[in-house]
N, C-alpha and C positions, 0 to 999 in steps of 0.2 A: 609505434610509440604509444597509439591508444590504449592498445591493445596488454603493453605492460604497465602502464598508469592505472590502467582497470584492474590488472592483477594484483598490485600495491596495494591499492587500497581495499579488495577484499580479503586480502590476508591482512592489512594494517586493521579491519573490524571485526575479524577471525580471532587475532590474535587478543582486540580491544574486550570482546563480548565475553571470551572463555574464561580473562582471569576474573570474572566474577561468577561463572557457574560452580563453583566449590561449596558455596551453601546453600546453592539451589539442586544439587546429586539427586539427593535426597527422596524428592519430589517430585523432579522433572527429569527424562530420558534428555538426550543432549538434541534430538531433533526439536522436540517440543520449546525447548528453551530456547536454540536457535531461532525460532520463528516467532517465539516471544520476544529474545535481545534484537531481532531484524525489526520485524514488526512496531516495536516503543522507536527505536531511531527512526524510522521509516514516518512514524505517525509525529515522530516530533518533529523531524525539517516537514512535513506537509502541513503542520502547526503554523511554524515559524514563518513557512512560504505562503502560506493563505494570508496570514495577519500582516503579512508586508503587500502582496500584491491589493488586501482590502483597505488598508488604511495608509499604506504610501504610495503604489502606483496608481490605485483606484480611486484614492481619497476617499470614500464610499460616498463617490456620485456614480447616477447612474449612466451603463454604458450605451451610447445609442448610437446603433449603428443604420438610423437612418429609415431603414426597413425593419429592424427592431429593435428595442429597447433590453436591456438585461439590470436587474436588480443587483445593485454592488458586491452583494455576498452569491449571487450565483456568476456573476462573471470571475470575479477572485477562483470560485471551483473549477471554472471552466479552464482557468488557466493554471492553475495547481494540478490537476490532473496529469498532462503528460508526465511533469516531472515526476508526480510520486508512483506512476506506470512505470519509466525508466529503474527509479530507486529499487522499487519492489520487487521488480520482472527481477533484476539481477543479485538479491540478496536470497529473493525463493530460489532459483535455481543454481546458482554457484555458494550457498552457504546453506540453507537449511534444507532442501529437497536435492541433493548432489548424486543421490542414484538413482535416479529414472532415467529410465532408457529411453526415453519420449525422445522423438526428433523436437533439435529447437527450436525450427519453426514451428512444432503441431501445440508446442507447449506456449510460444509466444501468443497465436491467435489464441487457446485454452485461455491463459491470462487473461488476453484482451475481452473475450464473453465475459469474464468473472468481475473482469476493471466495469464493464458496462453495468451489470447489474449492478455491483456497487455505488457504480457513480447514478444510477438511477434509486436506487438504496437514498446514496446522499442526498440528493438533490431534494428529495421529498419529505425526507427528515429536516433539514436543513430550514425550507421552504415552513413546514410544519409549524417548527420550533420558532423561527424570527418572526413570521410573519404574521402566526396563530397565537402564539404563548408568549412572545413580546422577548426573548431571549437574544441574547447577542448575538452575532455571527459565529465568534470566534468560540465560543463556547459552544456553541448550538455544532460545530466542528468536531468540536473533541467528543460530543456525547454520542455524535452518529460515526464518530471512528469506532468505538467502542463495539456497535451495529455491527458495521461492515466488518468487522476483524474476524468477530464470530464467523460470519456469513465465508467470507474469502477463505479462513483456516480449514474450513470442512471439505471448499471444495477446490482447493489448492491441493490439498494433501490427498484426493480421490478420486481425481480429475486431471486439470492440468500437469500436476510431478506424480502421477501415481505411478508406484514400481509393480513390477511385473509380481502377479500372484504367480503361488509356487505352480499350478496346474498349466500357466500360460508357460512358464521357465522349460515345463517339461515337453513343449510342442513341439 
């Protein structure tokens, strides 16, 4: 049943993201745009899921667990992360990287290295930005999504979903 519910809907965002690549031809190959329309949904629920988990589960008090303390926009990340892992993992590989031949699990852990550096990416901008430069959370968010997309696009697309070059095809 999961199994077709997850098919639904990445044809229901297949189907969402295409009928607006017609003015974007042009400019963008349909890979690239794929991973541009994944990527902005992607980075908007991890928006919308940070700014909920920081100002209504979190209240941005801090979280103390006792043995340690977590600063309300670093716990918010900690817990936005798996979800926008899930979101991500499953839009790179069944909508915008769909031909690599990578087993799913060698591409899942690829992901996971990539999700780390990121989230090590984030955490430092993040920390950076609020802490240093007196900037919101939620903002200080979107500026280091901005970071990380670069950072993950390069090595998404050369690493974890890379397709076989032609010399490998010929082995």
């Amino acid at each position: 049943m999961f199994k077709k519910l997850g098919t639904y809907l990445l044809r229901a965002v297949v189907v969402f993201i295409d009928f607006f690549y017609p003015p974007f031809r042009k400019w963008l190959n349909i890979e690239w745009y794929h991973y541009l329309a994944c990527g902005c949904l992607n980075a908007l629920q991890d928006w919308v899921v940070y700014s909920f988990f920081y100002n209504i589960v979190l209240q941005r008090q801090i979280v103390d667990l006792g043995f340690f303390a977590f600063e309300p926009h670093t716990a918010a990340l900690l817990l936005v992360t798996p979800i926008t892992f899930f979101v991500g993992f499953s839009f790179s590989k069944y909508i915008t990287f769909r031909g690599s031949k990578i087993e799913t699990w060698q591409q899942l852990l690829r992901y996971a290295l990539i999700l780390l550096v990121n989230f090590v990416v984030s955490w430092g901008c993040i920390k950076l930005l609020v802490e240093h430069f007196g900037l919101y959370p939620t903002p200080s968010k979107m500026i280091t999504t901005v970071i990380t997309t670069l950072i993950s696009f390069t090595l998404q697309k050369y690493y974890s979903f890379r397709k076989q070059a032609r010399h490998e095809q010929l082995d």
